[in-house]
C-alpha positions in Angstrom: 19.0 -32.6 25.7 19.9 -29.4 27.3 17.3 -27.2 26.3 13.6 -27.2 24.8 12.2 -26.1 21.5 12.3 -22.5 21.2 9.4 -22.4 19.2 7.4 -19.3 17.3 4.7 -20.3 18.7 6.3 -20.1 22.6 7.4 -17.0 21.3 4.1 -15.4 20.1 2.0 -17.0 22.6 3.0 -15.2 25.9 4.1 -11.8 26.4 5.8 -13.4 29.3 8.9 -15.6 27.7 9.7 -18.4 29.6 12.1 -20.4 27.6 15.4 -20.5 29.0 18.6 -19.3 26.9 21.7 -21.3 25.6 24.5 -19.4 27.3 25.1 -20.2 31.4 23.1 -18.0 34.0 26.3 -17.4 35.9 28.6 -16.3 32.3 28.5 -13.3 30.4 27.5 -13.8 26.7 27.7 -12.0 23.6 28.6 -12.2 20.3 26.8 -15.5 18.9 27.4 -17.2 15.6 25.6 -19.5 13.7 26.1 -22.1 11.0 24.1 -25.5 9.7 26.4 -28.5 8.2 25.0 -30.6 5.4 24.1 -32.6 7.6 21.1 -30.5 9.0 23.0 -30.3 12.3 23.1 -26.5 13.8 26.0 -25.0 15.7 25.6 -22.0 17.9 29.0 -20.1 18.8 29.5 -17.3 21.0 32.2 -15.2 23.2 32.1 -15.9 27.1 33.0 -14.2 30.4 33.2 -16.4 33.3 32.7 -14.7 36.7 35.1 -12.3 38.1 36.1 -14.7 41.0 36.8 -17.5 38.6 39.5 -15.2 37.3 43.1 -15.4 38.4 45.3 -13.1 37.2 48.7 -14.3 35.7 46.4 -18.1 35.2 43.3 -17.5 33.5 43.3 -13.8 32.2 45.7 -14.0 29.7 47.4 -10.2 28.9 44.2 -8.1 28.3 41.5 -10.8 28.0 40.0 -12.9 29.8 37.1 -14.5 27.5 36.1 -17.6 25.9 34.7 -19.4 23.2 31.4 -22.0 23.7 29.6 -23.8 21.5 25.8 -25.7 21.6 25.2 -28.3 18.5 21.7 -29.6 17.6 21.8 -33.1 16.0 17.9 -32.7 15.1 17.9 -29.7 12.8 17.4 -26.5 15.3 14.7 -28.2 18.0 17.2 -28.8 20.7 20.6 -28.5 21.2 23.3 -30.4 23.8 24.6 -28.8 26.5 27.3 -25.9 25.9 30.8 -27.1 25.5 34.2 -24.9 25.7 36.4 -24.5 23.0 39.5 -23.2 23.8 41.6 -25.3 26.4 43.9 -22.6 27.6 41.5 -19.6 29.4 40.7 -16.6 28.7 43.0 -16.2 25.4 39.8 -15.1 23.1 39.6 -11.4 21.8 35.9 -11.7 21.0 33.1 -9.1 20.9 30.6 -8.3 18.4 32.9 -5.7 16.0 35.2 -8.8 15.6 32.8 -11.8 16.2 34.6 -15.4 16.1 33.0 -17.3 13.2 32.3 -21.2 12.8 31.5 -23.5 9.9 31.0 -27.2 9.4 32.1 -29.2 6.2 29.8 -32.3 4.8 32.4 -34.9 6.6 30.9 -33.7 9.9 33.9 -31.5 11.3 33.3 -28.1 12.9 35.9 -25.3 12.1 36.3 -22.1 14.2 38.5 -19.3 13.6 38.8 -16.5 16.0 41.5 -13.2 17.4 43.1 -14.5 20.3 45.6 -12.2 21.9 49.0 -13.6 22.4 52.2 -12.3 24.1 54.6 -11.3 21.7 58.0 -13.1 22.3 60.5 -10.1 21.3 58.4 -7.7 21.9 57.0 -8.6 25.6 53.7 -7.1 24.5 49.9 -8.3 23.6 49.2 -8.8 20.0 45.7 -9.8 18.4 46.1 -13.0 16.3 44.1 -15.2 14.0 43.7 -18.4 15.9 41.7 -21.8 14.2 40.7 -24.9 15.7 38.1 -27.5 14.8 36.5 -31.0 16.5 36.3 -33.8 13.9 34.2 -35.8 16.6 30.9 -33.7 16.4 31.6 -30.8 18.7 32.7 -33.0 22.2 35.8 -32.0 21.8 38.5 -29.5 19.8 41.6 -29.6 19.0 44.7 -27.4 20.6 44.2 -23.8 18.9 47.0 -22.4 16.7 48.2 -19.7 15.6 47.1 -19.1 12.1 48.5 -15.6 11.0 52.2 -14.1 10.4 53.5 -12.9 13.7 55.2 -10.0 12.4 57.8 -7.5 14.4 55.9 -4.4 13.8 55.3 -2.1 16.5 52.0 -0.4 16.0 51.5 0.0 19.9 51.5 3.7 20.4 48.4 4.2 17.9 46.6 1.0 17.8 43.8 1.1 20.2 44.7 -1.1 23.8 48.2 -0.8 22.9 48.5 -3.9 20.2 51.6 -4.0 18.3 50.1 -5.9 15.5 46.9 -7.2 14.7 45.1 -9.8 12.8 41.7 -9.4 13.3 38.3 -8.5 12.2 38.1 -12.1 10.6 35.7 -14.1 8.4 35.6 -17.6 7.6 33.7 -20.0 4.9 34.0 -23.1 3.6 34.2 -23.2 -0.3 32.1 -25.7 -2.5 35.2 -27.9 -2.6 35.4 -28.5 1.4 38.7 -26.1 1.0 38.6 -23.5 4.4 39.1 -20.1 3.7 40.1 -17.8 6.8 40.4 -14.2 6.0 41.0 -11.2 8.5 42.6 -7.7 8.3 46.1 -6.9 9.4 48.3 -4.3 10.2 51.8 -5.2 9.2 52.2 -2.9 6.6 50.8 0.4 8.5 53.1 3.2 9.2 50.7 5.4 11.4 47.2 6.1 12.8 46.2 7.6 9.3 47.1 4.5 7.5 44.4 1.9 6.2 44.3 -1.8 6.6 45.7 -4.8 4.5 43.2 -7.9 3.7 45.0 -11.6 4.2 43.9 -15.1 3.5 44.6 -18.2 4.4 43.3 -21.7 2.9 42.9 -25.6 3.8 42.4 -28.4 1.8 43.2 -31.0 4.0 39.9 -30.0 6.2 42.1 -27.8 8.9 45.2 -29.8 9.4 47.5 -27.6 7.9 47.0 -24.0 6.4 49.3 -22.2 3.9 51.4 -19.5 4.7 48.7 -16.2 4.5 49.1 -14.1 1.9 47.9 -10.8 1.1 44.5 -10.2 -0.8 44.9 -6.0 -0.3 48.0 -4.2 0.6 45.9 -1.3 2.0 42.0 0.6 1.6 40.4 -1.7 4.2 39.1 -0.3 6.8 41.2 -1.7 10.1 38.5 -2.1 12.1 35.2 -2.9 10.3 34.9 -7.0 10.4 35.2 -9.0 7.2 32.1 -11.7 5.8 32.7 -14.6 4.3 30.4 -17.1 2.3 30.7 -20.0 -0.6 29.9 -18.7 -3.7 29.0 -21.6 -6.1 31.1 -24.5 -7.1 34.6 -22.7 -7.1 35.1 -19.7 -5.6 33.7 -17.6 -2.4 32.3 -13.7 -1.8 34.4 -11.5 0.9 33.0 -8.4 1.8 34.9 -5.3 3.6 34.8 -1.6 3.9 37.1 -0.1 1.0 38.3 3.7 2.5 38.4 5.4 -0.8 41.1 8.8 -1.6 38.3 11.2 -0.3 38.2 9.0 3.1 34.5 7.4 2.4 34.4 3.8 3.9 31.6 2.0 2.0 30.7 -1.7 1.7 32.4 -3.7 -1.0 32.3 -7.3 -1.9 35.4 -9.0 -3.8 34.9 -11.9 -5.8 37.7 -14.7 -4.8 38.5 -18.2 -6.8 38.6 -20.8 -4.4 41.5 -22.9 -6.1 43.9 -19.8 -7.6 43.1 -17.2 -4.8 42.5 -14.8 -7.9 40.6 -11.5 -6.7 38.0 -9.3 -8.7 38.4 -5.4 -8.3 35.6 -4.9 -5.3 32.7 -3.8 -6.1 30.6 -1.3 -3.7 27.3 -2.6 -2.5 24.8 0.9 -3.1 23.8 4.1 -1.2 24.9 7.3 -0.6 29.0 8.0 0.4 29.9 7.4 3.5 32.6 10.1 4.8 33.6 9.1 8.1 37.5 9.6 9.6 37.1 6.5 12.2 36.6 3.6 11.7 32.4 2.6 11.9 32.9 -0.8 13.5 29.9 -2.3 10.9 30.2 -5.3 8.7 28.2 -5.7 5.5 26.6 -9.5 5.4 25.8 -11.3 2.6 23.8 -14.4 1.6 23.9 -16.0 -2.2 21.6 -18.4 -4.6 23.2 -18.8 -8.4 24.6 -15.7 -9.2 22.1 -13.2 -7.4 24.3 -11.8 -4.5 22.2 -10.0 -1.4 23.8 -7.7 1.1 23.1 -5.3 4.3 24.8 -3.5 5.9 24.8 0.3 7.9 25.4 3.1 6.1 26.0 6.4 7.7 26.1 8.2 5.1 22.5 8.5 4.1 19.9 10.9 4.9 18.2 8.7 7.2 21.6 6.1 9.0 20.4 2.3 9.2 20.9 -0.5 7.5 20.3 -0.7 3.7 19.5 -3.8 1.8 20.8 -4.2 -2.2 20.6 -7.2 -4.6 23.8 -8.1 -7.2 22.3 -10.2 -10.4 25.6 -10.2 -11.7 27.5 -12.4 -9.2 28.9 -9.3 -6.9 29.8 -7.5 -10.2 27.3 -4.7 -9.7 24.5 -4.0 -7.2 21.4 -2.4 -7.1 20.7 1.0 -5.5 20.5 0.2 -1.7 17.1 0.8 0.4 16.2 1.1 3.7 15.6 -2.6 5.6 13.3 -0.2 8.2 12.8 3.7 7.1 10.2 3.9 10.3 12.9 3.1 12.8 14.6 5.4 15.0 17.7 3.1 15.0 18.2 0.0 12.8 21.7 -1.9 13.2 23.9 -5.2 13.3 22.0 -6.8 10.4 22.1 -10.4 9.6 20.7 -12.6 6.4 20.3 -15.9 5.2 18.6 -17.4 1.7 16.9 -21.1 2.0 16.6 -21.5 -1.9 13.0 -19.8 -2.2 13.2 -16.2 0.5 15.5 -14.3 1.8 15.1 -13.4 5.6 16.9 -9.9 6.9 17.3 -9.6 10.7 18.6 -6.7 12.8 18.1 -4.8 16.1 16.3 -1.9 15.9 14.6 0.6 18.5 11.2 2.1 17.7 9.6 2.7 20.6 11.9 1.7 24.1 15.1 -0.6 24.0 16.4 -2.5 21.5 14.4 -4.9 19.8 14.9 -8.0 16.8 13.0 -7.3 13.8 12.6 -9.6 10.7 11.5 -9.0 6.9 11.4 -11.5 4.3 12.3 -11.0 0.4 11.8 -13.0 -2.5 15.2 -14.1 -4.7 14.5 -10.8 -6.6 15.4 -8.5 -3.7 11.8 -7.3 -3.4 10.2 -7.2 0.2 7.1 -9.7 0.9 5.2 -9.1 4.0 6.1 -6.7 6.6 8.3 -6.2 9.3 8.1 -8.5 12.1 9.3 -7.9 15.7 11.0 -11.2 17.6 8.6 -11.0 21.0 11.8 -11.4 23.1 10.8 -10.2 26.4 11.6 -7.0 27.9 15.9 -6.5 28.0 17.5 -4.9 25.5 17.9 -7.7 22.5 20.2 -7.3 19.6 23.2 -8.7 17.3 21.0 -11.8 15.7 22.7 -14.0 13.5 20.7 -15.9 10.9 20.9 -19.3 9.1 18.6 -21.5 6.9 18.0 -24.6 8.0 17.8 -28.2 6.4 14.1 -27.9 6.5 13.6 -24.6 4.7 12.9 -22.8 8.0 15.4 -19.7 9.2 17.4 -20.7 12.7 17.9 -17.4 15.0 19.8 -16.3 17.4 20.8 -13.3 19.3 22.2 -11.9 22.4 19.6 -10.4 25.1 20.6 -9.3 28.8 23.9 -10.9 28.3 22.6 -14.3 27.3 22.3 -16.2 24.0 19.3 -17.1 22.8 17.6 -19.6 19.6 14.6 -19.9 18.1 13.3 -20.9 14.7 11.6 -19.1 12.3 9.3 -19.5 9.2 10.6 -20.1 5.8 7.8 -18.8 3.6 5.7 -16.1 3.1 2.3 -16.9 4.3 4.1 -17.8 7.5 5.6 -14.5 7.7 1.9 -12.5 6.9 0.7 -14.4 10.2 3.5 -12.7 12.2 3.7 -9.2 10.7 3.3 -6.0 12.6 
């Protein structure tokens, strides 16, 4: 296999971390993603930038881009995972970065699904618009299929106030697979903005035949989304999923919202904001809300700059994303606490985020019972000593929480406990 156990116990046991990361020495990383199939197996996604000299413009930089997509799979639960593989065939057509992170899932038949912005050359148009591309490897991860285009290509011509000059966009996306193995790709698009001022529509697009066709997208939300502030998708229960967004309100807040969507009719509920204080902001905050699910209790994070004290904010829905609970503070002590990330394993809830408190940016960790209440304390991932931040979180097949992260422009994994004596060992 290509790389060791990342183990806690590697990490906690020398200050001087000598495990060696996912992502090539010689590439550019960022932006990982993370997902576990019902089969146990673990698939680590993120963006990456080849060398300068192994660029050719006109050949592999393709418009304004010139990243691509990799992927490591672990067949044995999160130990160990196979060398990293590359997704896209044609180079650098991946508009990837962690405000509009490519997302991957994996369905019980064994197939891996990835959804991403690509940038494309319009063909009337003779300019660079972002696109929702999809692609998936029925064979395990060796190999994917050609990417296609799976968003309207519309003839609107937003390039004078869309930022790097886009005509359209369909970006921001999220992706999940329902209970029913149906795959839902959602993003936020542009086609019906008129200027700068204007807000963002929400589209969808669904598989049942496990990604070899889609249906045409439709629209979810005219406008109110905020155009730049990347969507989350999960399953939520037997028929239906959770998407969550930023709604921009009439007196210009832009808070976290979940909408409730049935996986066979596409019916949506009225969104409902996640907690805390109003945030007014006239740009757009570039900050996702996450959210994780067990039965009908709903848990979400995300940054909120409209509080007293800006950093991420934790709230619990009992009601299936109906209502929420008055958001708190996932780290009142820190000077900076960002990109959060959570993930449920049927007993805890484990919160993740980069944080700085003393120095650079650093993970931290907390754990919460399926009542939203915090047990233990905050942890802090012993990463070495570069900047770390942007973890991504899943629970694994064994009860224990997979991690990953980006650190000095590599992609790292580790695993973490999955209960809450194990996380009292580890606490600050």
């Amino acid at each position: 296999m290509f790389m060791k156990s990342l183990s806690l116990a590697l990490l906690l046991g020398s200050a001087a971390w000598a495990a060696e990361p996912l992502s090539p020495a010689t590439h550019k990383a960022l932006a990982p993603d993370l997902t576990v199939n019902a089969k146990g197996e673990v698939a680590l996604l993120w963006v990456d930038r080849a060398p300068e000299e192994q660029h050719v413009p006109g050949k592999t930089d393709n418009h304004l881009s010139y990243t691509d997509l990799y992927v490591a799979i672990s067949r044995d639960g999160g130990n160990t995972f196979g060398a990293p593989n590359k997704i896209n065939r044609e180079s650098g057509v991946v508009w990837g970065q962690q405000v509009s992170r490519p997302r991957i899932v994996g369905t019980p038949n064994g197939t891996w699904h990835v959804a991403y912005t690509a940038n494309e050359m319009h063909p009337k148009l003779g300019k660079s618009a972002l696109t929702a591309h999809y692609t998936r490897s029925t064979d395990g991860g060796a190999t994917f299929a050609p990417t296609r285009r799976i968003s309207t290509l519309t003839d609107a011509d937003m390039s004078a106030v869309i930022h790097g000059g886009f005509p359209s966009a369909a970006a921001f996306g999220a992706m999940t697979a329902a209970a029913d193995g149906s795959i839902h790709v959602a993003w936020i698009d542009t086609r019906l903005m008129k200027s700068e001022a204007d807000t963002g529509g929400l589209y969808i697009t669904v598989s049942r035949d496990d990604g070899k066709t889609f249906s045409t997208d439709r629209e979810i939300y005219a406008a109110g989304v905020c155009p730049c502030c990347q969507l989350v998708a999960i399953a939520d229960g037997p028929a239906g999923l959770l998407l969550s967004a930023r709604q921009v309100s009439a007196a210009g807040n832009r808070q976290a919202s979940v909408t409730r969507i049935d996986a066979k009719t596409g019916a949506a509920s009225k969104p409902a904001e996640t907690g805390g204080a109003p945030w007014q902001i006239s740009a757009c905050p570039l900050k996702p809300a996450v959210l994780a699910a067990h039965g009908d209790t709903v848990f979400a994070a995300s940054y909120n700059g409209g509080e007293e004290k800006p950093g991420v904010y934790f709230s619990v829905s009992k009601d299936d994303g109906a209502t929420f609970s008055r958001a708190v503070p996932v780290h009142p002590d820190a000077a900076v606490s960002d990109a959060p990330a959570i993930a449920v394993n049927g007993r805890f809830v484990m919160a993740a985020w980069h944080g700085k408190t003393t120095g650079g940016r650093r993970v931290f960790t907390r754990m919460y019972d399926l009542t939203g209440q915090p047990v233990g304390g905050i942890s802090e991932l012993p990463a070495g000593p570069e900047n770390a931040q942007n973890p991504v979180l899943a629970a694994r097949a064994d009860g224990k929480f997979q991690i990953a992260w980006q650190q000095a422009e590599r992609i790292y994994t580790t695993v973490l406990p999955g209960a809450p004596t194990d996380v009292a060992s580890v606490a600050k």
